[in-house]
Backbone as a ProteinNet text record, in pm:
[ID]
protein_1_A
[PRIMARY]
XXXXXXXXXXXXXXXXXXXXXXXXXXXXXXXXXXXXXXXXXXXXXXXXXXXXXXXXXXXXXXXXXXXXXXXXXXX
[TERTIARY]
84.7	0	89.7	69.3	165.3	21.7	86.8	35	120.1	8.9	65.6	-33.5	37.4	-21.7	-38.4	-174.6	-157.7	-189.1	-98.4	-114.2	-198.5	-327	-380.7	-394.9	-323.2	-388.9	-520.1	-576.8	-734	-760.9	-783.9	-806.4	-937.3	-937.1	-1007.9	-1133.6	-1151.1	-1353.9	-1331.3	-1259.5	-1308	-1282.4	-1265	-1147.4	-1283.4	-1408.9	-1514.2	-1557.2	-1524	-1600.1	-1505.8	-1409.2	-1300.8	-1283.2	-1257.9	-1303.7	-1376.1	-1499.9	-1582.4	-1561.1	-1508.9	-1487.5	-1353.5	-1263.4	-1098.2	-1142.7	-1229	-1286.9	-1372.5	-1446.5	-1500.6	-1400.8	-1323.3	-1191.4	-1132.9	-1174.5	-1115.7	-991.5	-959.5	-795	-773.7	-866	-870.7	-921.2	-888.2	-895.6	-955.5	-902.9	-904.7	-934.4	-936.8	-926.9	-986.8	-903.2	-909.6	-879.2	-935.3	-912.7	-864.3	-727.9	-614.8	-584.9	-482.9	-463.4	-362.1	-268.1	-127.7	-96.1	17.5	84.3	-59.7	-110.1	-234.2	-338.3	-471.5	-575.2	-615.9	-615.7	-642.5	-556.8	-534.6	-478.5	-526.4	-500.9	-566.9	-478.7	-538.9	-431.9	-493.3	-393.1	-433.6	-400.9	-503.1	-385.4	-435.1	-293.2	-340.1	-247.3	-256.9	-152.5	-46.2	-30.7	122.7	162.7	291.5	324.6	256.6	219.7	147.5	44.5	-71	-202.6	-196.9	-95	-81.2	-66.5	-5.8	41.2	-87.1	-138.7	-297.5	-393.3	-370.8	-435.8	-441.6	-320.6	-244.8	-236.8	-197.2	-119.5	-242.1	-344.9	-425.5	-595.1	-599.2	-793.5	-742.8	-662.7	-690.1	-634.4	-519	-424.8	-536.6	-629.6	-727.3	-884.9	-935.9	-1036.3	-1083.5	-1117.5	-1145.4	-1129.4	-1082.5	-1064.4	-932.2	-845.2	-691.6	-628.6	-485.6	-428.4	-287.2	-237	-168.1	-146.1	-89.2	-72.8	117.2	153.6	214.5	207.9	306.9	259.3	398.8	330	436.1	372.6	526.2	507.4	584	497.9	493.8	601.4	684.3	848.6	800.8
-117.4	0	124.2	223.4	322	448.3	560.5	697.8	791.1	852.3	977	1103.1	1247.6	1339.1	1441.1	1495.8	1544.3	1707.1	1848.7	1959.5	2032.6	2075	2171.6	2290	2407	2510.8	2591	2642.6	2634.8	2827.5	2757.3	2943.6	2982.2	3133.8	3163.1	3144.3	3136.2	3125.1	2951.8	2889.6	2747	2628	2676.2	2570.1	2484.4	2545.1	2452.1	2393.1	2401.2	2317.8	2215.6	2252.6	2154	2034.3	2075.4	1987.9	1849.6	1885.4	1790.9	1671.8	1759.7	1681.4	1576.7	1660.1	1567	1441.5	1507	1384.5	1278.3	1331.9	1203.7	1123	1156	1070.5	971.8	832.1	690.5	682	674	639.3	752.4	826.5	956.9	897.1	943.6	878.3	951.8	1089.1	1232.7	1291.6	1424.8	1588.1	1685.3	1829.8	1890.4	2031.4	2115.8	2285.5	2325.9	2442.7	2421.8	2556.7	2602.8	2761.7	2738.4	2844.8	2870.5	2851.3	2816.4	2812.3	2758.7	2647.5	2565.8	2575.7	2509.5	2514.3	2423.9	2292.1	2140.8	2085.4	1981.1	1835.8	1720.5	1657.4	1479	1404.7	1330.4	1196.4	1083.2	1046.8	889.6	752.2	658.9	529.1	463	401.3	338.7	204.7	132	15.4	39	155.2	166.7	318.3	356	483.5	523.2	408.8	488.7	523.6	475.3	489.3	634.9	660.7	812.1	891.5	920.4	911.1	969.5	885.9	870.7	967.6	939.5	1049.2	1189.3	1185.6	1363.5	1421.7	1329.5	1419.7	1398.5	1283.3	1261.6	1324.6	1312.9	1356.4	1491.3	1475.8	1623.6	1707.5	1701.6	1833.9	1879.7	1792.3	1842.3	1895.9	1890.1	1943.4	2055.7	2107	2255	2330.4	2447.4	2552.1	2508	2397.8	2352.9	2443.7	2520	2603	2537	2452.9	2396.4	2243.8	2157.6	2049	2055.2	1987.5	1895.5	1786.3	1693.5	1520.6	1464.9	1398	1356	1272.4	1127.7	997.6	1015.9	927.5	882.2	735.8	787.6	640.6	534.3
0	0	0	-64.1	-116.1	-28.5	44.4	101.5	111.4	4.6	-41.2	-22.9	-30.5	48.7	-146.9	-205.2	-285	-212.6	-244.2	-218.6	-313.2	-299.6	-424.1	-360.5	-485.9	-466.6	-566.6	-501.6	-574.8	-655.7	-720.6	-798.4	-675.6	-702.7	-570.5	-589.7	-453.7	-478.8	-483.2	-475.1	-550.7	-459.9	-369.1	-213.9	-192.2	-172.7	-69	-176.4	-303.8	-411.2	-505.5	-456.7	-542.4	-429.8	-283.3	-153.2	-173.5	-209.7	-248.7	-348.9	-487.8	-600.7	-578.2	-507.1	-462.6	-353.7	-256.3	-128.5	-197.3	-327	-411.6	-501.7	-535.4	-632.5	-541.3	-608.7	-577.9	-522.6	-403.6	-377.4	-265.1	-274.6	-164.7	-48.5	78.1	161.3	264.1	223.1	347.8	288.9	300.2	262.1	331.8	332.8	416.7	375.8	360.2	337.9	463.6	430.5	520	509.5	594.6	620.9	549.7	499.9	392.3	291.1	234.7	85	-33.6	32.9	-10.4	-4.1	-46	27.6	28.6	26.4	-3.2	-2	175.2	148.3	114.9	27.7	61.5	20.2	109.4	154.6	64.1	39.8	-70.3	-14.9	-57.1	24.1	-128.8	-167.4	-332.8	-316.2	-427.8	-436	-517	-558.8	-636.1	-670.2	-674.5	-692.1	-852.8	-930.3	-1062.3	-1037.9	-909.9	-874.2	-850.4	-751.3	-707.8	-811.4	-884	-1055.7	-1121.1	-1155.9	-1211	-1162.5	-1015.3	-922.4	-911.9	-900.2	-871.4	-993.1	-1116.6	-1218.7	-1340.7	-1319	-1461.2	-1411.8	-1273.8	-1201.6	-1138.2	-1057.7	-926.6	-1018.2	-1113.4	-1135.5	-1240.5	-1331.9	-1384.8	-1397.2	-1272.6	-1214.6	-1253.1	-1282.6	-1280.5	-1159.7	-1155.5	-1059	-963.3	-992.4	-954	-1021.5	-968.9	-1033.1	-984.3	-896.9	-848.9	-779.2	-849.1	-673.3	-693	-538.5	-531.3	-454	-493.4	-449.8	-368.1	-251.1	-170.9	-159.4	-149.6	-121.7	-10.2	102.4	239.1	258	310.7	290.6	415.8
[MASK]
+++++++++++++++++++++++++++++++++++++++++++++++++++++++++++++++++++++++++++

């Protein structure tokens, strides 16, 4: 099991509604609108670093109203 933490930052206006759409995507586990650099963590628990992959870089980074992620794998 591979956990990983994806960072989004949200064009404005869009944090309580992108929330929703990231906490509904398969492999998401958490999420959480957050004070600083960001405004959305979620946590993933998947079976492989391509799942995360798939996740971060092919559903969340394309969402509408995402203007940012980054992706950390959990050692």
């Amino acid at each position: 099991m591979v956990t990983a933490y994806v960072l989004v930052k949200a064009n404005t206006g869009e944090a309580d509604r992108l929330l929703g759409a990231i906490a509904d995507t398969d492999g998401v586990i958490d999420a959480h609108i957050v004070a600083g650099d960001v405004d959305v963590i979620a946590k993933l628990d998947v079976d492989s670093p391509t799942d995360v992959k798939d996740i971060a870089a092919d559903e969340i980074q394309h969402t509408d109203g995402v203007e940012d992620t980054e992706t950390y794998i959990s050692m």
